[in-house]
N, C-alpha and C positions, 0 to 999 in steps of 0.2 A: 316113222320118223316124225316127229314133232316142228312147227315152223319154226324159224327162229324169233325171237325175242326183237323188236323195233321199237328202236326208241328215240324220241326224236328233241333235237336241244334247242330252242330258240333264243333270240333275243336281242335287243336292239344292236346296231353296229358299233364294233369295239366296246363291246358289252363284255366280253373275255366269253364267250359260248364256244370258242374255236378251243380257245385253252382248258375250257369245262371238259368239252369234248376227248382234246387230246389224252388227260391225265384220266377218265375213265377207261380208255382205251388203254394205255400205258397200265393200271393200277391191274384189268384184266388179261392182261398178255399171256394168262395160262388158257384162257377161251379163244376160242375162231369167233375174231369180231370184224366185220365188214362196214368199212369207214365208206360214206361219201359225204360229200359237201358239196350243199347248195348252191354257193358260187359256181361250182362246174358247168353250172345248168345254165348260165346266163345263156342269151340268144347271140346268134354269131353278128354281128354288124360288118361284116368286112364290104358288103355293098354301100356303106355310108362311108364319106370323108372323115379325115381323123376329127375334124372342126366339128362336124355334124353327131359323131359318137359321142364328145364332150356336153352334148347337149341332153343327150337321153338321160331320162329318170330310171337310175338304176335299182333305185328301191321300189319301185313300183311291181305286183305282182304279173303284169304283163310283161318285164323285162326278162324274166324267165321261160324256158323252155318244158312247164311244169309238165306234158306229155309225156317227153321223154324220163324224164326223175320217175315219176311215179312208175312207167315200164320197166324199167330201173331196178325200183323195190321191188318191183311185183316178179321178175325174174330170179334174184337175190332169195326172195321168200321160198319160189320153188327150185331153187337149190345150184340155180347155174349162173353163170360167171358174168359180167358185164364189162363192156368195153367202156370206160370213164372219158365224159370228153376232158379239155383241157384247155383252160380258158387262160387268153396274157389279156392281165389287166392294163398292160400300157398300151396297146395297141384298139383293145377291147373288140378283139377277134377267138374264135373258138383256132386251135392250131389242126394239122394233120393229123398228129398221133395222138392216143388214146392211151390207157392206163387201166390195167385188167384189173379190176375186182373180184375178187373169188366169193361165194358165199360162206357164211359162217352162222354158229351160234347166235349170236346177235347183229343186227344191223343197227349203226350208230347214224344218225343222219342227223348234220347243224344245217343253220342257215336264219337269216333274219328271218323265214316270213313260214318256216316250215308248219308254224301251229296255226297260221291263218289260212294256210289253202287247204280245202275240207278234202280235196283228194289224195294228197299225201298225208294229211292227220290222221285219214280213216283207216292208213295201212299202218297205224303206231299200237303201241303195245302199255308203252309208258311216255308220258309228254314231260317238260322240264322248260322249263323258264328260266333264263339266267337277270336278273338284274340289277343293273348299273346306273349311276347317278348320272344326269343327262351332262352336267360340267364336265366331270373324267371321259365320257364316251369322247366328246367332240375332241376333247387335248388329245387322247388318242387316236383317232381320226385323222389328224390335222399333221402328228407326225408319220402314220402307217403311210397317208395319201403323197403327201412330199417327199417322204425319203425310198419307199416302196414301190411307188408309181405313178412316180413322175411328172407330180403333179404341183402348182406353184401355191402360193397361198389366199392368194385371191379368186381361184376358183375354187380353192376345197371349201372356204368361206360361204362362195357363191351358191354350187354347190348343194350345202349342208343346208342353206336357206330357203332355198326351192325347192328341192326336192325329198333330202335324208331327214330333216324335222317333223313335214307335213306327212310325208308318207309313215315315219314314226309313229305320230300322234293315230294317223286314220287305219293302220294296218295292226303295224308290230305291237305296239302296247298292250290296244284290244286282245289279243292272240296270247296274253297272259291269263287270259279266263279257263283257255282253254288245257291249263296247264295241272299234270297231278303235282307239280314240285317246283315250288321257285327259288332258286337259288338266288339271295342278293351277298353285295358287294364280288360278284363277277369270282373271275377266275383262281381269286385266290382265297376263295371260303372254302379253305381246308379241310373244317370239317362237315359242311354240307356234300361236300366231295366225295368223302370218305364214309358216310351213310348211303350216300347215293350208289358207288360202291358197292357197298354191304346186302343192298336189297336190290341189286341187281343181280347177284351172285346166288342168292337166293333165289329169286324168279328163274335161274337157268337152270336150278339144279330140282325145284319144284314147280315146275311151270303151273302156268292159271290159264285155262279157257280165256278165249280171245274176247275182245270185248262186245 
């Protein structure tokens, strides 16, 4: 039995990499593809005050639990099931219950920062860059954080200024070198989608030695 296929979508936030994500996933719905997402991974805060969690730099790749991710994959690869944690971002605690991932043909994995940490990179197959103009991410931003979670406009401001910019610039950006494919203008480059696609369909059905 052959591993499966890992591919992993990065890209700045409200980059549309979630929606890159979804529509390959959608597009393969005749394959066993196994979704997770980075966000999952955040680290639990529920030992800080809600005041004190508003404070943490979420972009930061220490705000992750990258241990458990890459155990994750590495589980997923050989063929059995994981328990997905499940993160509320208005409280910015991990919950009780968990969310089974089965393995599959390929494993899809997003998240801002998955092409800059070399231990979930090294378990990818195929890397992808999504990118977005830095005006459109933050409008998006600004309405995901306020209407989605809870959040006022003076902090998403704040925010975006301290932490989601700089960590941008010194993480996520860079982590587009590390990419076989960049997709610009975000999630609705239809037809980079739709190649991307194409030579993924391909790769499952004539796999390549690992890298």
């Amino acid at each position: 039995m052959s591993s499966p296929l890992v591919v992993g979508i990065a890209g700045g936030t409200a980059s549309g990499k979630t929606t890159v994500a979804r529509k390959v996933r959608d597009a393969l719905a005749d394959c066993r593809v196994a979704f997770i997402d980075q966000d999952s991974y955040y680290r639990d805060l529920a030992d800080l005050t809600l005041a004190e969690r508003r404070e943490v730099n979420f972009d930061h790749p220490d705000a992750f639990d990258t241990d458990l991710l890459v155990e994750h994959i590495r589980e997923l690869k050989a063929g059995r099931p994981i328990q997905k944690p499940v993160y509320d971002f208005n409280t910015s605690t991990r919950q009780p219950h968990t969310v089974r991932v089965d393995p599959g043909d390929m494993i899809l994995l997003e998240g801002i920062l998955v092409l800059h940490m070399k231990s979930v990179r090294d378990e990818m197959n195929v890397r992808i860059y999504v990118d977005t103009d830095d005006d459109l991410r933050i409008l998006r931003r600004l309405e995901r954080d306020i209407h989605e979670r809870g959040r006022d406009f003076d902090h998403v401001v704040s925010q975006y200024l301290r932490h989601v910019r700089p960590m941008h610039m010194g993480f996520v950006e860079p982590s587009k070198h590390h990419a076989d494919i960049i997709v610009p203008h975000g999630g609705n480059n239809d037809i980079a989608i739709g190649m991307i696609v194409g030579a993924l369909r391909g790769r499952l059905l004539h796999p390549l030695p690992p890298r």
